[in-house]
LOLUM-108909 format. One record per residue (C-alpha): residue number from 0; chain; z, x, y; residue in one letter. Coordinates in Angstrom, 1 decimal, padded with zeros to 4 digits. Example, Ala and Ser with C-alpha at 12.3 -4.5 7.8 and 13.67 -1.06 7.14 Angstrom:
BEGIN
[0; 'A'; [007.8; 012.3; -004.5]; 'a'] [1; 'A'; [007.1; 013.7; -001.1]; 's'] 
//
This chain:
BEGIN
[0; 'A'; [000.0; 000.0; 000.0]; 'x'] [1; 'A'; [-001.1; 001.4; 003.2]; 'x'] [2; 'A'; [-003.5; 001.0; 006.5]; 'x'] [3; 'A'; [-006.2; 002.6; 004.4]; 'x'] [4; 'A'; [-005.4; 000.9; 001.3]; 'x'] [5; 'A'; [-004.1; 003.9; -000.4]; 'x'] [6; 'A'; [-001.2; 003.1; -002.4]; 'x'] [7; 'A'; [002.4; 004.7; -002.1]; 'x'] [8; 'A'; [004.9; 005.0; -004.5]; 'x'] [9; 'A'; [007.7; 002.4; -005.2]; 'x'] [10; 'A'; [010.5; 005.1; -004.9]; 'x'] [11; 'A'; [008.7; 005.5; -000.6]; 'x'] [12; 'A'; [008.4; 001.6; -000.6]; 'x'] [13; 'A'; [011.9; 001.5; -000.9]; 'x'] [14; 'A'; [012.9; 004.4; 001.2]; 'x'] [15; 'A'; [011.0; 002.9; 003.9]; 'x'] [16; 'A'; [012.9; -000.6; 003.2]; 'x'] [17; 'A'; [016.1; 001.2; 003.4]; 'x'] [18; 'A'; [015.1; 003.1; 006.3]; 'x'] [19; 'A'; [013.9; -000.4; 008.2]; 'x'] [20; 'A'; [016.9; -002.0; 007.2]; 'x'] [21; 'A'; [019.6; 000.7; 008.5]; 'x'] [22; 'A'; [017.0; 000.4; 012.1]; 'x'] [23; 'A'; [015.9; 003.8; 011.7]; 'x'] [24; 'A'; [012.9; 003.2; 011.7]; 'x'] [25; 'A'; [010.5; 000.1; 013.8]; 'x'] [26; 'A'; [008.8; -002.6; 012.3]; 'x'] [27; 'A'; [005.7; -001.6; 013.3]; 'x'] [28; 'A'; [006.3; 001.6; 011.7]; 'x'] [29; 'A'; [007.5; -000.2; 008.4]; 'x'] [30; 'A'; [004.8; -002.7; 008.3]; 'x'] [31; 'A'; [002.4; 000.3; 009.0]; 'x'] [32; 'A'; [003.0; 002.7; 006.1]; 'x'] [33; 'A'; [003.9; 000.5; 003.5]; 'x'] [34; 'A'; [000.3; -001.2; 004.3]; 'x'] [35; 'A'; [002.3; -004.5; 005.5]; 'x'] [36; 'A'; [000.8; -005.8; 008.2]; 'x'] [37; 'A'; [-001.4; -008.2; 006.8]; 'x'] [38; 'A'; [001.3; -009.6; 004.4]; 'x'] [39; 'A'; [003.8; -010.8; 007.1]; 'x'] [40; 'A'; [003.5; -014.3; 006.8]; 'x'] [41; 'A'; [003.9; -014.1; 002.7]; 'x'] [42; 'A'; [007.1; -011.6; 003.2]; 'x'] [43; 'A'; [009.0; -013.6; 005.5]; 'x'] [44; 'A'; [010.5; -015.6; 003.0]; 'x'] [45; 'A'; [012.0; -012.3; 001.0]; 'x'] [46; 'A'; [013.0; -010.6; 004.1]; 'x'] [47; 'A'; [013.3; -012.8; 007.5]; 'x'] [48; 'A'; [013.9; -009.5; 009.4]; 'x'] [49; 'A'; [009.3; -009.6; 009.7]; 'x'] [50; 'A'; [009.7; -012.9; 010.8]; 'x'] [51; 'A'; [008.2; -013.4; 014.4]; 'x'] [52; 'A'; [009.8; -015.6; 016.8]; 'x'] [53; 'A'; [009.2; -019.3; 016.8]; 'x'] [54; 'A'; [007.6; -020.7; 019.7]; 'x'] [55; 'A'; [009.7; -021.7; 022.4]; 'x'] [56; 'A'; [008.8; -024.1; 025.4]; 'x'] [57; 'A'; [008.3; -022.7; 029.0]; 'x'] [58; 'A'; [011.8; -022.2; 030.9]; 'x'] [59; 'A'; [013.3; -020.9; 027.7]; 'x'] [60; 'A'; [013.8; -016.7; 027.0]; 'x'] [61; 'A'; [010.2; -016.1; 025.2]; 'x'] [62; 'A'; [009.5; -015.4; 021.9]; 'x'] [63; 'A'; [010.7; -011.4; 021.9]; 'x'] [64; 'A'; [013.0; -008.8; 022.9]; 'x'] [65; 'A'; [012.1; -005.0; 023.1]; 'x'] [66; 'A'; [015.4; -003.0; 022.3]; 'x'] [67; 'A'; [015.5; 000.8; 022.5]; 'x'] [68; 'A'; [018.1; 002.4; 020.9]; 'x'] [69; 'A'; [019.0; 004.7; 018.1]; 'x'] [70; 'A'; [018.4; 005.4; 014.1]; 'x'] [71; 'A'; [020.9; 003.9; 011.9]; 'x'] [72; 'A'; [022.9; 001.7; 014.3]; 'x'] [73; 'A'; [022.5; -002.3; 013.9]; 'x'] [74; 'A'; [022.6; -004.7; 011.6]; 'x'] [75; 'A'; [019.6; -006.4; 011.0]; 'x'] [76; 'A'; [021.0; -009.4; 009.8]; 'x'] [77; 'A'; [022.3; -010.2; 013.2]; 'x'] [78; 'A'; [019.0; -009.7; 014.6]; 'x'] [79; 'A'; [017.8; -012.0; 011.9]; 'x'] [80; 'A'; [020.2; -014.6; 013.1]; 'x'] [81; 'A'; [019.6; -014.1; 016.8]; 'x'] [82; 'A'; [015.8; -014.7; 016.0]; 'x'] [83; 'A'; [016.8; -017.7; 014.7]; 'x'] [84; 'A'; [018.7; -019.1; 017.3]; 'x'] [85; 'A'; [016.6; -018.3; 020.1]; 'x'] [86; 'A'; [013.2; -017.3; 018.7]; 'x'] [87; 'A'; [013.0; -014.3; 019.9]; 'x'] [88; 'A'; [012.4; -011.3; 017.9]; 'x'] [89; 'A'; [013.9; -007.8; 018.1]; 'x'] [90; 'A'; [012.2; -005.3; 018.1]; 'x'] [91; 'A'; [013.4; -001.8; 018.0]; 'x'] [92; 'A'; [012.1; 001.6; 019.8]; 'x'] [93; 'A'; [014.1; 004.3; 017.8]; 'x'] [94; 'A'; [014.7; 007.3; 019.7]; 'x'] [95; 'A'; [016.5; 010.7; 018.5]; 'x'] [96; 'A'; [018.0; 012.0; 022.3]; 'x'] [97; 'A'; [018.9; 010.5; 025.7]; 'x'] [98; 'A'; [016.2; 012.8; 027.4]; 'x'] [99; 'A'; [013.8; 011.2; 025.5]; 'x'] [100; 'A'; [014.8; 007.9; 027.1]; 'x'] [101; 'A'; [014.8; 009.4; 030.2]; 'x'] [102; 'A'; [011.4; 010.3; 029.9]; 'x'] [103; 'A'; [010.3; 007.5; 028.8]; 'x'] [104; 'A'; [011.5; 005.4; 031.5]; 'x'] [105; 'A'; [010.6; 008.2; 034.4]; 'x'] [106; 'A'; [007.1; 007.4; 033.0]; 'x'] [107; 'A'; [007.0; 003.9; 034.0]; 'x'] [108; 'A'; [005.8; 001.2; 032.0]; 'x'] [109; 'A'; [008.6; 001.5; 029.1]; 'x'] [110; 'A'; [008.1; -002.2; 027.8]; 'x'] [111; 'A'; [011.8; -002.1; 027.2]; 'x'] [112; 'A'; [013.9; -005.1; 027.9]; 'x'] [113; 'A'; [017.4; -003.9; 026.5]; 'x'] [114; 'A'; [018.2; 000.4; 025.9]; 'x'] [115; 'A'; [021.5; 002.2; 025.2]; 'x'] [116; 'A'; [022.4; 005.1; 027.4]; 'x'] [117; 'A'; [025.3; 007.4; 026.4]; 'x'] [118; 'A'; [028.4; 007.8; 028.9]; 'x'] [119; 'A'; [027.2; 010.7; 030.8]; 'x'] [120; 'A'; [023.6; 009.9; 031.4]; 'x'] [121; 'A'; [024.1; 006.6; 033.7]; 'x'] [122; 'A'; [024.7; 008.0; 036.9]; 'x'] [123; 'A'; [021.5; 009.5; 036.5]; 'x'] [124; 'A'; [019.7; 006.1; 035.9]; 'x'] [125; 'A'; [021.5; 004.9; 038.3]; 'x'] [126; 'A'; [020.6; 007.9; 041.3]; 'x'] [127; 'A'; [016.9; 007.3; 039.9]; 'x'] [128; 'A'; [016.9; 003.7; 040.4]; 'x'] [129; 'A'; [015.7; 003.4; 036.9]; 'x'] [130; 'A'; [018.7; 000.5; 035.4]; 'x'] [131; 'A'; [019.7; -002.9; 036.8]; 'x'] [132; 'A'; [022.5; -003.7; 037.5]; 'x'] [133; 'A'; [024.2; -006.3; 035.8]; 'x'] [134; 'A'; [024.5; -010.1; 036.6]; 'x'] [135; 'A'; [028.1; -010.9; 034.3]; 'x'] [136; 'A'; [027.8; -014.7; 034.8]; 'x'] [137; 'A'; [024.9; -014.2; 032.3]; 'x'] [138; 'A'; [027.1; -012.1; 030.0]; 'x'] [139; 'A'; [030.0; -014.8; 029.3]; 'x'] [140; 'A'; [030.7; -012.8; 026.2]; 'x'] [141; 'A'; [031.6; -009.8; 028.0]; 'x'] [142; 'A'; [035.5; -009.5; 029.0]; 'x'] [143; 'A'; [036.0; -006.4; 030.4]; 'x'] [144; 'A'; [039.9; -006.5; 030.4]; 'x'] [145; 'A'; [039.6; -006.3; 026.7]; 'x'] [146; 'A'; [038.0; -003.0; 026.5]; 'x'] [147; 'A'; [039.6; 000.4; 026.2]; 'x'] [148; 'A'; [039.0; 002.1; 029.8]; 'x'] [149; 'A'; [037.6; 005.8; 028.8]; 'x'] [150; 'A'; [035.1; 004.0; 026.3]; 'x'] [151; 'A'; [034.2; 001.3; 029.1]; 'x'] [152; 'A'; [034.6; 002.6; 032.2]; 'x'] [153; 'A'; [031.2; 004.9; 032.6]; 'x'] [154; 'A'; [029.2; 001.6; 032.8]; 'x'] [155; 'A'; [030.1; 001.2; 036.5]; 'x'] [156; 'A'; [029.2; 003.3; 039.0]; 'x'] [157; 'A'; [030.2; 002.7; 042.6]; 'x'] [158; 'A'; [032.1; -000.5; 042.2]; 'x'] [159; 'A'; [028.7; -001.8; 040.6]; 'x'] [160; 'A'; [028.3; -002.8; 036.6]; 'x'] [161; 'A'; [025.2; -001.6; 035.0]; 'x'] [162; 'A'; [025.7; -001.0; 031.3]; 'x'] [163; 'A'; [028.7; -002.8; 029.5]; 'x'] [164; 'A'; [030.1; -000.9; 026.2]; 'x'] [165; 'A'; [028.8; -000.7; 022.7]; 'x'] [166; 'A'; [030.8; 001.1; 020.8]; 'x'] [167; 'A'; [031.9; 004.5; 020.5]; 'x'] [168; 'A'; [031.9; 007.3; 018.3]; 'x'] [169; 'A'; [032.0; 011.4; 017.6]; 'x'] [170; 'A'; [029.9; 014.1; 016.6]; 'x'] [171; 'A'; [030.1; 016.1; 013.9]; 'x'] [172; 'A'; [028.5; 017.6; 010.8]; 'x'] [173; 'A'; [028.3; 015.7; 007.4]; 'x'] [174; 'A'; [028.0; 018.0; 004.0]; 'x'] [175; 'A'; [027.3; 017.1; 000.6]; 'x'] [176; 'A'; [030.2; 018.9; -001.1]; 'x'] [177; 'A'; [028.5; 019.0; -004.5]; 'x'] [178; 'A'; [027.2; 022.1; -003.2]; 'x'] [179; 'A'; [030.4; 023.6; -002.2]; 'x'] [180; 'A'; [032.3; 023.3; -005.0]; 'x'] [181; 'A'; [033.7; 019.7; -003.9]; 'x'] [182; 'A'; [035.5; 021.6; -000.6]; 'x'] [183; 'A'; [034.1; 020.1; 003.0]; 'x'] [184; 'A'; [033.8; 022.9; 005.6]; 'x'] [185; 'A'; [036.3; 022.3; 008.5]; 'x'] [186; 'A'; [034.8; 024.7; 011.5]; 'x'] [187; 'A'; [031.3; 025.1; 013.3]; 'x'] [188; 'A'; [031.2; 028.9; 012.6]; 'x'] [189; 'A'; [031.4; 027.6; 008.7]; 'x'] [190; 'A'; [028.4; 025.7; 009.7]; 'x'] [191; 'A'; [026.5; 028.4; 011.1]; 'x'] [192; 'A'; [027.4; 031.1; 008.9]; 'x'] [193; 'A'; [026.8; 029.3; 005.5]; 'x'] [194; 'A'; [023.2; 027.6; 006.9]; 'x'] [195; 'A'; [022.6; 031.5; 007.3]; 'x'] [196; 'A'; [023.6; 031.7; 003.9]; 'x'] [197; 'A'; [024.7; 029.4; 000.6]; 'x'] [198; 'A'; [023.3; 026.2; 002.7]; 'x'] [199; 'A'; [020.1; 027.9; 003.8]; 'x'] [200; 'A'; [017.0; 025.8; 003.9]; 'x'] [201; 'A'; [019.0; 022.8; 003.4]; 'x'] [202; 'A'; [020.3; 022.3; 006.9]; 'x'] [203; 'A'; [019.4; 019.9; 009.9]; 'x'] [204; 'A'; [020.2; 019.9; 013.5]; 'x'] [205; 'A'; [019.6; 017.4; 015.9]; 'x'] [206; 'A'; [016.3; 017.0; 018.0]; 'x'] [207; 'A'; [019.0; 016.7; 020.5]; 'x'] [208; 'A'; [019.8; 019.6; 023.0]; 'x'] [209; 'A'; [023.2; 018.5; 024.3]; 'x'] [210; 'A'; [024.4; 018.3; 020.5]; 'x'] [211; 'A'; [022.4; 021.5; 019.0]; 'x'] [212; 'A'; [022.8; 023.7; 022.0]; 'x'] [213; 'A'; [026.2; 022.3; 022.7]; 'x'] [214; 'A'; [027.8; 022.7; 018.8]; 'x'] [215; 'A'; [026.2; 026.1; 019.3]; 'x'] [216; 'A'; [028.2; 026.7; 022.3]; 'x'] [217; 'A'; [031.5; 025.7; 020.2]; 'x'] [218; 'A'; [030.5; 028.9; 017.7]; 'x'] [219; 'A'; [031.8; 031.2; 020.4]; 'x'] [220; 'A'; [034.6; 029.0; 021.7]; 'x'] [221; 'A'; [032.6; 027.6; 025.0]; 'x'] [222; 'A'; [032.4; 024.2; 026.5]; 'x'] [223; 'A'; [030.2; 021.9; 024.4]; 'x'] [224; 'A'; [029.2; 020.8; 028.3]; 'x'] [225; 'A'; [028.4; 024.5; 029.3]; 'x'] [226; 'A'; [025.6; 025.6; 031.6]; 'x'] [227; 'A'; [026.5; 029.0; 032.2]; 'x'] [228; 'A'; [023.6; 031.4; 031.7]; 'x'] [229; 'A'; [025.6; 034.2; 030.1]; 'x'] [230; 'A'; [026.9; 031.3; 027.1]; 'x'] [231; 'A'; [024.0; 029.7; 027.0]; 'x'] [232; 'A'; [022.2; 033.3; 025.9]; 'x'] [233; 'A'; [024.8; 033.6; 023.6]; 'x'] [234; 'A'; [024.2; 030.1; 022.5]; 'x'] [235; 'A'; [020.3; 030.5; 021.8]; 'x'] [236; 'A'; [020.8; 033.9; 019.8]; 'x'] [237; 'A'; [022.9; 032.3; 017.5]; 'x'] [238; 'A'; [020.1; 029.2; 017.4]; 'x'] [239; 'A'; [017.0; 031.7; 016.6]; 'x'] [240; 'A'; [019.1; 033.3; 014.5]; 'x'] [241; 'A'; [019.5; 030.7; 012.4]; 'x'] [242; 'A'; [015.9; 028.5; 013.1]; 'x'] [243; 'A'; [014.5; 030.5; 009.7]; 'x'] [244; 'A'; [017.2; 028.7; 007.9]; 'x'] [245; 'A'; [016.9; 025.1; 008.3]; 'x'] [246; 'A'; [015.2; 022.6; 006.7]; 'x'] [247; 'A'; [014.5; 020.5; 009.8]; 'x'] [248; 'A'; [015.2; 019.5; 013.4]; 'x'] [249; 'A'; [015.7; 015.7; 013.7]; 'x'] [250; 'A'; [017.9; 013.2; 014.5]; 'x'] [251; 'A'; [017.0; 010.4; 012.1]; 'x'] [252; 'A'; [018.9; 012.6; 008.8]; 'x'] [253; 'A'; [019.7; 010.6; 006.6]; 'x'] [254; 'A'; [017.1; 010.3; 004.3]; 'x'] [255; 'A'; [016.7; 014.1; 003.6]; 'x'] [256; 'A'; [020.8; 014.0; 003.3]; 'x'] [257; 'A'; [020.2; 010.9; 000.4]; 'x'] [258; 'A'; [017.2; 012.2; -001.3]; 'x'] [259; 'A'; [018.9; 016.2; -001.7]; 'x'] [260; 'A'; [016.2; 017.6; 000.4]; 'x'] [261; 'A'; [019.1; 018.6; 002.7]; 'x'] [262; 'A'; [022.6; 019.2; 002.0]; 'x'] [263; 'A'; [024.4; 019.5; 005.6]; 'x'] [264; 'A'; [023.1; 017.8; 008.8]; 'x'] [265; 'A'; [025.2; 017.2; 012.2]; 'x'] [266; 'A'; [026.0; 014.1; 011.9]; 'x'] [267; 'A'; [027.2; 010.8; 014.4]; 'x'] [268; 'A'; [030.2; 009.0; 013.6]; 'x'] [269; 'A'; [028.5; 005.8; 012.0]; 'x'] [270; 'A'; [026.3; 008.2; 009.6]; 'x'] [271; 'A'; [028.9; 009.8; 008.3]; 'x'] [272; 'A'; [030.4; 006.5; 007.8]; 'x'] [273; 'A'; [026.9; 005.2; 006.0]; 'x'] [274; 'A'; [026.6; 008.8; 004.0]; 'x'] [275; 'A'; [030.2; 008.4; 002.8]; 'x'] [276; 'A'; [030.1; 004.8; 001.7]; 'x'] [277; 'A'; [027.1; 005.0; -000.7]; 'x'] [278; 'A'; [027.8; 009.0; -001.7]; 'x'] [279; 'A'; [031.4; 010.0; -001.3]; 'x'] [280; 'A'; [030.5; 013.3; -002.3]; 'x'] [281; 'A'; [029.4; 013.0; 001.6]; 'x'] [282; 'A'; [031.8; 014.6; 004.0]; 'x'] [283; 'A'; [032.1; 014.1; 007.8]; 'x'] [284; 'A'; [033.7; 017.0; 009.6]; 'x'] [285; 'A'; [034.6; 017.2; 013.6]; 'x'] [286; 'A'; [034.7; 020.9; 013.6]; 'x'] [287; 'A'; [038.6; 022.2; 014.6]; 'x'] [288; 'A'; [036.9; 024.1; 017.6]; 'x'] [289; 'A'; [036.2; 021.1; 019.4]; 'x'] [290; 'A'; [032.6; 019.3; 020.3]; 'x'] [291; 'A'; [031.6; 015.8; 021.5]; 'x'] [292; 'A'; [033.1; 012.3; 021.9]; 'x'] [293; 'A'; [030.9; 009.5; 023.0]; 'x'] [294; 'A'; [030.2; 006.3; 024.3]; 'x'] [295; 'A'; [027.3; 004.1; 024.2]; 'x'] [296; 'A'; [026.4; 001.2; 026.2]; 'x'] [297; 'A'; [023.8; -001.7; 026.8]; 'x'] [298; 'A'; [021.8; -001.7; 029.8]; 'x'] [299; 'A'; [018.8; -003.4; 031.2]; 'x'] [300; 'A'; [015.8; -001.0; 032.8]; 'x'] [301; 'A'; [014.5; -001.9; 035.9]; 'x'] [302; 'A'; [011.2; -004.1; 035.5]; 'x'] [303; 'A'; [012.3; -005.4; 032.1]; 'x'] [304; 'A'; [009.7; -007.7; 031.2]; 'x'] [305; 'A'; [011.9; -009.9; 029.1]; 'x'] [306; 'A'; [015.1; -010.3; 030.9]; 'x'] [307; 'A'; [016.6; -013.3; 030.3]; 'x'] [308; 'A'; [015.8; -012.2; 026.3]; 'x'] [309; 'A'; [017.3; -009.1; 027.6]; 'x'] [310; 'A'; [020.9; -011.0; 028.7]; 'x'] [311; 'A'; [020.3; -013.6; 025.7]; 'x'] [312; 'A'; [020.5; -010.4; 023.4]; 'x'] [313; 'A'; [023.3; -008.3; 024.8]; 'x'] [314; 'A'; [025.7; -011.7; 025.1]; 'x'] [315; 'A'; [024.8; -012.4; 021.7]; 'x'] [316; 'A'; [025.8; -008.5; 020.2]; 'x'] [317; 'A'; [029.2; -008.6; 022.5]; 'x'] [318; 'A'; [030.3; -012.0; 020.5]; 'x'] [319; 'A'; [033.1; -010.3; 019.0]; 'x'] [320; 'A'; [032.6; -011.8; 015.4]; 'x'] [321; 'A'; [028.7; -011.0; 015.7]; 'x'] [322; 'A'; [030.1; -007.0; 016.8]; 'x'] [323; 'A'; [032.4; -007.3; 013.6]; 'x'] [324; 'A'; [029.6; -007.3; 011.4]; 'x'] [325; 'A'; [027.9; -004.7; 013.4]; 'x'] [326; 'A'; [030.9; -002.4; 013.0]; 'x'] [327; 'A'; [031.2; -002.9; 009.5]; 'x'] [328; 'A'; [027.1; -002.3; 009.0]; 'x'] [329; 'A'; [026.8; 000.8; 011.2]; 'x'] [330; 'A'; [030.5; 002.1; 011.1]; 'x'] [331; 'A'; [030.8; 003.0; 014.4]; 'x'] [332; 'A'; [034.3; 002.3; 016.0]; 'x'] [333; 'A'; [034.3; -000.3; 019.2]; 'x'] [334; 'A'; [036.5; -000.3; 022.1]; 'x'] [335; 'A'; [037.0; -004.4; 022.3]; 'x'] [336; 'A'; [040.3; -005.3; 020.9]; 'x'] [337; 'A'; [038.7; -008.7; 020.5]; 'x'] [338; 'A'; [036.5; -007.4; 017.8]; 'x'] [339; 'A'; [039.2; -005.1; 016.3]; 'x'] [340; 'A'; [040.9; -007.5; 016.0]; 'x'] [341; 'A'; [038.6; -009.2; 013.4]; 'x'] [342; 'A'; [037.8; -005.9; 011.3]; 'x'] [343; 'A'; [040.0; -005.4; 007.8]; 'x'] [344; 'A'; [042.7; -002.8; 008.5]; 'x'] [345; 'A'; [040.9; -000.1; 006.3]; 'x'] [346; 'A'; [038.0; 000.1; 008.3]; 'x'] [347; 'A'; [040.5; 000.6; 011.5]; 'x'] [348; 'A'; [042.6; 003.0; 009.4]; 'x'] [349; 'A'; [039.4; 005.2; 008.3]; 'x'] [350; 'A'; [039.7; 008.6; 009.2]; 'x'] [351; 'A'; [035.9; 009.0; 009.6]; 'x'] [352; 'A'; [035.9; 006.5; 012.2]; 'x'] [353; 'A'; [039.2; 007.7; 013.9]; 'x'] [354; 'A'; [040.3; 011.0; 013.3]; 'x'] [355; 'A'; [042.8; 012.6; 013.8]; 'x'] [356; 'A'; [045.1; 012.9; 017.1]; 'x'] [357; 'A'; [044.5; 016.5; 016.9]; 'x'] [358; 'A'; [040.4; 016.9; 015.9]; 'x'] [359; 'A'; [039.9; 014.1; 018.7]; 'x'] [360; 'A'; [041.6; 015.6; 021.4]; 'x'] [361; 'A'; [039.7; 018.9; 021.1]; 'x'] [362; 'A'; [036.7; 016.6; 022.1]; 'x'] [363; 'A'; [034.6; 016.8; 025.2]; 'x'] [364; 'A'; [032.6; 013.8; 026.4]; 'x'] [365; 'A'; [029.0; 014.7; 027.7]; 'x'] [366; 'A'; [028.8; 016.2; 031.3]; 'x'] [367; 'A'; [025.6; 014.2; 033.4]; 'x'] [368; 'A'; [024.7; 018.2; 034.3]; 'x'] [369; 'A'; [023.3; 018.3; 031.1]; 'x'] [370; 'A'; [021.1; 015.8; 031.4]; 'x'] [371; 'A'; [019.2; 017.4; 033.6]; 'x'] [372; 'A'; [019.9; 021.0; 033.5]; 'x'] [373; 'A'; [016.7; 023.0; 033.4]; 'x'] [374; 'A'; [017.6; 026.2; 031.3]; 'x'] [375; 'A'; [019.3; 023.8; 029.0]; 'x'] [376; 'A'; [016.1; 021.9; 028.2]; 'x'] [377; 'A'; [013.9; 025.5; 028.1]; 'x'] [378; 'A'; [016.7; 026.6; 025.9]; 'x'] [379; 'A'; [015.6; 023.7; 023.4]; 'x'] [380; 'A'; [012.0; 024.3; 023.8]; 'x'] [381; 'A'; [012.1; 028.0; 022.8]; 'x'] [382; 'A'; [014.1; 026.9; 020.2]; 'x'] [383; 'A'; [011.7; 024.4; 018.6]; 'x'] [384; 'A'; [009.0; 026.6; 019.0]; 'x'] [385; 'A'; [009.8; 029.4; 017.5]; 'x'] 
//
């Protein structure tokens, strides 16, 4: 099954399906290689995430929503059930860094309605006129009293709201301990040193420079944020040093982690989570030197051609039973005690999800200088192209 009627395999068909189903990957792209396309209408039965919107009448949100966000981190059965309450269909651009969002945007003509910025990068939208801001009396579901400040409060800038919280979430690395004689690795240097070595050819960084340059950074004991030109030498050394050793550079991991392909990747909170669930021999590790802690948030771009699909969509997610079952599909923790308080007290006690007092407060969140920094960004292109 494909475009050009060459069939694939039934072990891709169902990596793909996995892969659409955990959102790291779009429908186009789905429908695309698995050939698809012209077998909507007879698969929509089976799996009502294809399903276009029904028809609505004029004066009523439209019949889609364009959300651009990251691999791994909805559930589509919410989607499923938004589709059918509105008729509007989600669909997903996937993207692996916050600088390609940037990009995107800066570019004009995004087609996004909805998009989830991390903490650090809004101000920036915000200086380039790029986000809206945000009307609340069309986000009834959002109560802002009920989220916890340092996850919430970088969604208003000035006195003005334009991105209210999704969830939150760490960085790390996630091992398969098969091939460490069942031990997890507790340290970044143990991360570079052994891709150099035991793990080589089986590693992956992200496609990501605050996360690859900054974990690099954490090697010699430097900010994760840092933009010093002395540590940031230090930091791309290391890097090239270690380029000849991985297996790959990109952010959507987790097939290569569940196929064996690769056997240590850094890792986000919520697929570690994932990883762990269905392969416990999975280990998530926040490195004891330090490295990032996050929050992400919904936001509406300026010239959203969707809009009121766009309000429709994040009211819908910030229902705190409809964000339960988000949690409990993507594993990433939330900041609304309204929603907490629905999830079962192992999820709230997991230590993936909340680590440690200690591991978490050796955590830095994302500085909005690295956003933009310049040598930062050439740092990651001599990197990839080497």
């Amino acid at each position: 099954m494909s475009d050009q009627n060459t069939p694939i395999s039934r072990k891709k068909f169902i990596e793909e399906l996995l892969r659409y189903r955990r959102g790291s990957v779009t429908r186009r792209h789905f429908l695309g290689v698995t050939g698809l396309g012209m077998a909507t209408a007879v698969m929509a039965g089976a799996m009502p995430g294809l399903r276009a919107g029904k028809a609505h009448a004029a004066g009523e949100i439209g019949d889609r929503v364009v959300l651009a966000t990251w691999p791994n981190y909805h559930d589509q059965a919410n989607f499923d059930a938004f589709a059918q309450q509105t008729g509007a269909a989600v669909q997903m651009n996937v993207f692996g860094s916050n600088e390609e969002m940037l990009a995107k945007l800066q570019a004009g003509g995004s087609g996004w309605d909805v998009f989830v910025p991390t903490n650090y990068t809004i101000t920036t939208y915000v200086e380039q006129d790029l986000i809206e801001p945000l009307d609340l009396s069309k986000l009834p579901n959002y109560q802002a009293d009920a989220f916890e400040a340092r996850f919430s409060d970088a969604g208003t800038v000035n006195g003005t709201v334009y991105a209210v919280p999704k969830n939150w979430g760490t960085t790390g690395f996630v091992m398969n301990t098969k091939h460490s004689g069942g031990k997890a690795f507790t340290s970044w240097k143990e991360f570079w040193d052994m891709t150099k070595t035991d793990f080589s050819g089986r590693t992956m960084v992200h496609d990501y420079q605050l996360t690859t340059i900054g974990n690099a950074l954490k090697y010699f004991g430097y900010s994760f944020n840092s933009v010093d030109p002395n540590e940031l030498a230090d930091a791309e050394k290391l890097l090239l040093e270690v380029k000849p050793h991985l297996f790959a550079i990109n952010s959507d991991y987790q097939p290569s982690m569940r196929n064996g392909d690769a056997w240590m990747s850094m890792c986000w909170t919520g697929d570690g989570k994932q990883l762990n669930k269905d392969m416990p021999e999975m280990a998530y590790v926040l490195g004891k030197e330090g490295g990032e802690i996050w929050s992400d948030y919904y936001a509406i771009p300026k010239g959203s051609p969707h809009r009121d699909a766009a309000y429709a969509l994040i009211n819908f997610l910030l229902d705190p039973a409809v964000n339960a079952k988000e949690v409990q599909a993507h594993g990433y923790p939330v900041a609304d005690s309204r929603t907490n308080a629905l999830l079962p007290k192992e999820l709230l006690e997991d230590p993936i999800l909340y680590p440690a007092k200690e591991l978490l407060d050796a955590l830095e969140f994302g500085a909005a200088a690295t956003l933009t920094d310049p040598n930062r960004a050439e740092l990651l292109a001599r990197f990839k192209s080497a």
